[in-house]
Phi, psi and omega in degrees: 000140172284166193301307177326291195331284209285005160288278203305316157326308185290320139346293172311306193276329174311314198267327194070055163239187139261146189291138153116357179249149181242139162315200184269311181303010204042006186303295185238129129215192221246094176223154189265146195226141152294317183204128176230051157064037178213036166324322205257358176265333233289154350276153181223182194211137177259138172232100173081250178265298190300129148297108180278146161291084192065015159343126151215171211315281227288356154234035173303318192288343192267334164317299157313304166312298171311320187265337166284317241279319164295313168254035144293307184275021183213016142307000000 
């Protein structure tokens, strides 16, 4: 399997979605891009404007995190 599956597999299971689904909270949802101008990262993943980089499965969940944790603080 390519490194993306298992990034969007750690995804899936982190959010507990499927592509094309939003969490409840509307916080994430799961969509697949062909491309966001960041070939030289790949793989990457977007959480809001931000690009993640050279991604591997172990650091979604620290993604994750990162992005409630930010918008908890600006709740």
């Amino acid at each position: 399997m390519l490194a993306k599956g298992k990034i969007l597999d750690a995804f899936k299971k982190e959010l507990n979605l499927e592509v094309g689904q939003t969490t409840p909270d509307g916080l994430f949802s799961l969509t697949c891009l062909r491309c966001v101008g960041a070939c030289g990262l790949a793989p990457v993943a977007m959480v809001g404007d931000k690009v993640y980089g050279r991604l591997a499965p172990a650091d979604v969940k620290n993604i994750v995190k990162e992005f409630k944790d930010l918008e908890a603080a600006n709740a």
